[in-house]
C-alpha positions as CSV (number, residue, x, y, z in Angstrom):
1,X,-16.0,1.4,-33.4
2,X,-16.3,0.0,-37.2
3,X,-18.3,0.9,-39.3
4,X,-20.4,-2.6,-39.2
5,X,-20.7,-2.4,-35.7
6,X,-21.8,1.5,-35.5
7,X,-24.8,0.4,-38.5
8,X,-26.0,-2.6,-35.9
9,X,-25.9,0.0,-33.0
10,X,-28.0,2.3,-34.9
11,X,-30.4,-0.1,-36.2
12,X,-31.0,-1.5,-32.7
13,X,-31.5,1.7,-31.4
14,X,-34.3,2.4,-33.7
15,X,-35.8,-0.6,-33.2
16,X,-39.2,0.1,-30.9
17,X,-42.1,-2.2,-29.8
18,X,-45.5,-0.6,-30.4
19,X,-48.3,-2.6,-28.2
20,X,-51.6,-3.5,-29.8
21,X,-54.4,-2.7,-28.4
22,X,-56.3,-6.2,-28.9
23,X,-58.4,-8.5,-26.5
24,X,-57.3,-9.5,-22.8
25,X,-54.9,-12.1,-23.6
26,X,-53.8,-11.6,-27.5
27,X,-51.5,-13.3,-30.0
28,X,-49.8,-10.6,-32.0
29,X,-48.2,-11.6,-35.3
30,X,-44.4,-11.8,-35.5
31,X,-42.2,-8.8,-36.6
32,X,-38.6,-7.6,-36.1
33,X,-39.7,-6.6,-32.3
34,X,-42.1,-9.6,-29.7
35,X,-42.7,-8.8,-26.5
36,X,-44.4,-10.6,-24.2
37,X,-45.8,-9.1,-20.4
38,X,-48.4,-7.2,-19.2
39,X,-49.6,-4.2,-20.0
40,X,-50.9,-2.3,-17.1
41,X,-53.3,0.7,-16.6
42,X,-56.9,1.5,-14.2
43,X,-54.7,3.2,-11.7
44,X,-57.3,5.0,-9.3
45,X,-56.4,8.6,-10.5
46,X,-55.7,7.1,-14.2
47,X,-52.3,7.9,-13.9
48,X,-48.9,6.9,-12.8
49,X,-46.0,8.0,-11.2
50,X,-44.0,4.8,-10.7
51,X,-43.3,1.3,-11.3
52,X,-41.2,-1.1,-9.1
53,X,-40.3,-4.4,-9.8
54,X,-37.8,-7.7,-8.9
55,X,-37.0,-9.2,-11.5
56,X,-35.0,-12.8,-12.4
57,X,-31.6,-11.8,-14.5
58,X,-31.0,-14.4,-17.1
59,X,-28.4,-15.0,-20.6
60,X,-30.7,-15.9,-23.7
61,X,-29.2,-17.1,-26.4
62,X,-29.2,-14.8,-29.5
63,X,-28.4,-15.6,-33.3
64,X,-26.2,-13.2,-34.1
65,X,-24.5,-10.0,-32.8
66,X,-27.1,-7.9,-34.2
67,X,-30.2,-9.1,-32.2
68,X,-31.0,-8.4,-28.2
69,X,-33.0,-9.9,-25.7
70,X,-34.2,-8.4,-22.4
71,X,-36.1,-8.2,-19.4
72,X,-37.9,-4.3,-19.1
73,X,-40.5,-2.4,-17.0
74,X,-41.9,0.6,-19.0
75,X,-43.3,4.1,-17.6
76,X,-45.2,5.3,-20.5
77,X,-47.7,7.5,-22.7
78,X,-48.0,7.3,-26.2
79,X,-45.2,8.2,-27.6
80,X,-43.1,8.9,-24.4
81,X,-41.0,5.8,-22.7
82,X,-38.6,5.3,-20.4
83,X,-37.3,1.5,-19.9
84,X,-34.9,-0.2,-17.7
85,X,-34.6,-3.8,-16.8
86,X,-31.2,-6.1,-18.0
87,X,-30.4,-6.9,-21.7
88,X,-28.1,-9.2,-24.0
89,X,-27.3,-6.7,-26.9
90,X,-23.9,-7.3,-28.2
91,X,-24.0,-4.5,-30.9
92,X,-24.4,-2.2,-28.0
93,X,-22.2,-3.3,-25.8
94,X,-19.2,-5.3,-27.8
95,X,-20.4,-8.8,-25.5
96,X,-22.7,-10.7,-24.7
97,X,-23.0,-10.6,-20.7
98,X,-26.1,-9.7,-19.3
99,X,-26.2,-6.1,-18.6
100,X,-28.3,-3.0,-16.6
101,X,-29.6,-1.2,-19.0
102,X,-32.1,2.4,-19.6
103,X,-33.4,3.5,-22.6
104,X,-35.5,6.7,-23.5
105,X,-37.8,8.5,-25.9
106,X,-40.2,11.4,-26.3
107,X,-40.9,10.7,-29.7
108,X,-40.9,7.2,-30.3
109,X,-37.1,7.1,-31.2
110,X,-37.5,9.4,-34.2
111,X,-35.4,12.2,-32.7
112,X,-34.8,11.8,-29.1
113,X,-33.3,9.2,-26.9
114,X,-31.1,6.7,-26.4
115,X,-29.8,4.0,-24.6
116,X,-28.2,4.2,-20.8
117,X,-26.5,8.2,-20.9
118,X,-25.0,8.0,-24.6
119,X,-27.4,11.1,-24.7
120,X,-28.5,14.1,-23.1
121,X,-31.4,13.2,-21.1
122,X,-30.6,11.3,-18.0
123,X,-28.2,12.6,-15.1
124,X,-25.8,10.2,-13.0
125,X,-26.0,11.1,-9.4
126,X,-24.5,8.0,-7.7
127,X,-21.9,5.3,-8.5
128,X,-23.8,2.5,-7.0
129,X,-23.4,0.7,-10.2
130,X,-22.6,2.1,-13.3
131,X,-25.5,2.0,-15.9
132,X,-23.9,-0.5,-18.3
133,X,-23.2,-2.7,-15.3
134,X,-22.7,-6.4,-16.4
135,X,-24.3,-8.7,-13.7
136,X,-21.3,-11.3,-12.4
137,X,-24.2,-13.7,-11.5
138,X,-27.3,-15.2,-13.9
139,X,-30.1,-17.5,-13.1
140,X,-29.8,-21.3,-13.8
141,X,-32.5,-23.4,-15.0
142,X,-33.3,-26.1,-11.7
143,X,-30.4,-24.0,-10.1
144,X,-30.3,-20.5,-8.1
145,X,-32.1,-17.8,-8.9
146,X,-30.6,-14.2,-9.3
147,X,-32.7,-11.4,-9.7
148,X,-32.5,-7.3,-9.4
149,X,-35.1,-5.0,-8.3
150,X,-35.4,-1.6,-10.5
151,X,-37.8,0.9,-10.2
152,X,-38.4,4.0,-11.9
153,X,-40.1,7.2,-9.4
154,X,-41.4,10.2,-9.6
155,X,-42.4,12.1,-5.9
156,X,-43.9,14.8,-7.4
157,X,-45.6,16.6,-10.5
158,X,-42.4,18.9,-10.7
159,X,-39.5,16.5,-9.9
160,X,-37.5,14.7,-12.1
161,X,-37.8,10.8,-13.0
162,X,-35.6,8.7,-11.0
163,X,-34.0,5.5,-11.3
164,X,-33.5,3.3,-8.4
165,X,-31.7,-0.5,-8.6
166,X,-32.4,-2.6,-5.5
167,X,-33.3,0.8,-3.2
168,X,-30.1,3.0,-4.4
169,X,-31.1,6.1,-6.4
170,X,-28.9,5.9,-9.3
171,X,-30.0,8.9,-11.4
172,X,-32.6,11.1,-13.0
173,X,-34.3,11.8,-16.4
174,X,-35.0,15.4,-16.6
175,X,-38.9,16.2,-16.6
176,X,-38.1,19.2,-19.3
177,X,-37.2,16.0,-22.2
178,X,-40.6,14.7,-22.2
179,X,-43.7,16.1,-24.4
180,X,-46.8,13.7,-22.5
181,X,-44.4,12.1,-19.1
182,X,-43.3,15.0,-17.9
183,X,-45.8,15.2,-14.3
184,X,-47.3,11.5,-15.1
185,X,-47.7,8.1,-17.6
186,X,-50.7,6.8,-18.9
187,X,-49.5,3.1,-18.6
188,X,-46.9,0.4,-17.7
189,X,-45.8,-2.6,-18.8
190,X,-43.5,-5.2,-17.3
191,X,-41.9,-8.0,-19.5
192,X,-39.4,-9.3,-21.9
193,X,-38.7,-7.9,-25.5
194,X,-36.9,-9.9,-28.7
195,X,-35.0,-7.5,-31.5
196,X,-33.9,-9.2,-34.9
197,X,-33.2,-7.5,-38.4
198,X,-36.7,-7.7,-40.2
199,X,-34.7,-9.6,-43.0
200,X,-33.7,-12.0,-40.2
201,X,-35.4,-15.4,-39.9
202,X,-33.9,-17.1,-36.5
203,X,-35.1,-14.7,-33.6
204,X,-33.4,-15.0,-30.0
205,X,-34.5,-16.4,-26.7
206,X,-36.6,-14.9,-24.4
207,X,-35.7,-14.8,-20.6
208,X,-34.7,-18.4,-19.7
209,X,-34.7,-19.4,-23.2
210,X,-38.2,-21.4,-22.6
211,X,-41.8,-21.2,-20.9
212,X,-42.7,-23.7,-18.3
213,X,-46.1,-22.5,-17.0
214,X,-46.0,-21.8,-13.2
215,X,-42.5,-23.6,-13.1
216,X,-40.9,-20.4,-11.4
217,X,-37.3,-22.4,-11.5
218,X,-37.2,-22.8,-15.0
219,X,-38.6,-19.7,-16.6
220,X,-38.2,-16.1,-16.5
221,X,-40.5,-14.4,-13.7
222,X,-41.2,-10.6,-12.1
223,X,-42.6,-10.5,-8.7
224,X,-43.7,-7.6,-5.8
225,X,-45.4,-5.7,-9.2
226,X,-46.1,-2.9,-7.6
227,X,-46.8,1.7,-8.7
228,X,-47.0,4.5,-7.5
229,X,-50.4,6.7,-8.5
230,X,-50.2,10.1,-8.3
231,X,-53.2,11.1,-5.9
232,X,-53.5,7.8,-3.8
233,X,-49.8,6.0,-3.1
234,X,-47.8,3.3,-3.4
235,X,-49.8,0.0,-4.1
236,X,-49.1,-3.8,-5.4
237,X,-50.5,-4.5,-9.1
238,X,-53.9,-6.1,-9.0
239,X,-55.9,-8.4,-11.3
240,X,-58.0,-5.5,-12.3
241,X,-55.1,-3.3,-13.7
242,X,-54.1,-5.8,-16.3
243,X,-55.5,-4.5,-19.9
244,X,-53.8,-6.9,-21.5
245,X,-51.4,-10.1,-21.6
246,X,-49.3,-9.6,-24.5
247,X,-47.8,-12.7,-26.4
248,X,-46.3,-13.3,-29.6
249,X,-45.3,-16.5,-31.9
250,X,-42.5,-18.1,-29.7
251,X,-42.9,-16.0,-26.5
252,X,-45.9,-16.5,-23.6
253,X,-46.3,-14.8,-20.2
254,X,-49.2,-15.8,-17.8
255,X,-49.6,-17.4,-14.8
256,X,-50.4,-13.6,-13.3
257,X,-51.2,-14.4,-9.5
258,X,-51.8,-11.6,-6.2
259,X,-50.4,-13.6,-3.1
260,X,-51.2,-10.3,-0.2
261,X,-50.0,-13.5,2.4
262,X,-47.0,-13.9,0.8
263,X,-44.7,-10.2,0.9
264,X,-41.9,-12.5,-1.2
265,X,-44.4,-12.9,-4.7
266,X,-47.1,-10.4,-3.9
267,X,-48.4,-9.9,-7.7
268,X,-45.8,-11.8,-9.7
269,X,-45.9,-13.9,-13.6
270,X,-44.0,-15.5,-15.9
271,X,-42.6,-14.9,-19.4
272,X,-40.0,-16.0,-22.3
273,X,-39.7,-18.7,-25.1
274,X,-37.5,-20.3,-27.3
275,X,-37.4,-18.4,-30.2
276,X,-36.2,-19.8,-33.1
277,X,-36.9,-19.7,-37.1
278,X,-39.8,-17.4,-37.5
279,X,-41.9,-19.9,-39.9
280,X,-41.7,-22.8,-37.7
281,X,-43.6,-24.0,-34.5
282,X,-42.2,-23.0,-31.1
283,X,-42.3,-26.3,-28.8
284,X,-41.9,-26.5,-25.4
């Protein structure tokens, strides 16, 4: 690895989204990091043990090789994450296919973690997939739809966090490397984050590049939200959990709906945008 491309891996991997905790539905100012999801909490026993999601898989467009784009769910508590979902991230990875990807932190990236198993942390128990696996197939806009299930699990207080991809347990994070996560998370969140250089001025797409609202075949979705609570089970996502849609400059989510008829949606939304030149207006 150069030199060039080992400064873009580490300044990706210190780049980290901090949510704000605004109104319902808020508009967050730009910055180096936009996401734009849900962010999810009120489980009955006020915390969680799980989050499962199927999500579309997608190839955003990025400006350069130092920016990502990617589609996440998040187990987390203050400073303590774990995230997995698909990402474009060519400083990581050397390309720019549309790849599996983990990433985890007890500290907000100051000391500890890293993405996929480039540290110690998580443990590969199965060869389903490997963790860096580049998806052959990607979602077309008015064409077929490809999408991925992940979930992240944890059965009990004592056991390790596990990572499943469409049912298959793929591997664990060890309890013992987190300060607040290590039984339970305070929160969730499910949607798609934006990385560019804070000197940058063109930021990448989001998802399917754009945001048609409730036009499922043309913009990036998540559906069958579901968690696991620690006391009471296994439940779908409900209206009442949402503390807040998250949006910034170029990138929306909404259309948030709970289908219980319908075991295909069940609580699904929308989210992505065009990105674009951070001073101008995003049209769609």
């Amino acid at each position: 690895m150069s030199k060039k491309q080992l400064q873009i891996v580490q300044n990706v991997q210190r780049a980290q989204y901090t949510p704000q905790k605004l109104d319902n539905h808020s508009y967050a100012a730009p910055s180096h990091n936009d996401f734009a999801g849900l962010l999810v909490g009120n489980s009955p026993s006020g915390r969680f043990t799980g989050a499962r999601a199927t999500m579309t898989i997608w190839k955003p467009k990025l400006n350069a090789d130092n920016q990502y784009s990617s589609g996440s769910l998040y187990v987390e508590d203050g400073d303590n994450q774990i995230r997995v979902g698909w990402i474009v991230n060519p400083g990581l990875y050397g390309d720019s296919r549309t790849r599996l990807f983990s990433r985890w932190t007890s500290d907000n990236y100051e000391k500890t973690g890293c993405y996929i198993n480039r540290c110690p942390g998580f443990v590969i128990t199965s060869n389903v997939v490997p963790l860096d696996y580049g998806f052959p197939q990607t979602s077309k806009s008015y064409g077929e739809q490809f999408d991925v299930t992940l979930e992240m699990h944890k059965g009990t207080p004592t056991s390790d966090w596990e990572l499943y991809y469409n049912g298959n347990l793929l591997g664990t994070w060890t309890r013992s490397i987190f300060s607040k996560m290590g039984e339970s998370a305070r929160q969730l969140r499910f949607g798609g984050e934006i990385y560019e250089p804070e000197n940058e001025d063109n930021s990448p797409q989001m998802g399917s590049g754009t945001f048609k609202y409730k036009k499922y075949d043309r913009t990036a979705y998540m559906r069958r939200l579901a968690y696991s609570d620690p006391v009471k089970g296994d439940f779908s996502v409900g209206d009442a959990m949402i503390l807040q849609v998250q949006e910034s400059r170029c990138f929306l989510a909404g259309a948030q709906a709970y289908n219980s008829g319908d075991d295909w949606w069940r609580y699904s939304f929308i989210y992505g945008g065009t990105g674009g030149p951070d001073h101008s207006r995003c049209v769609y």
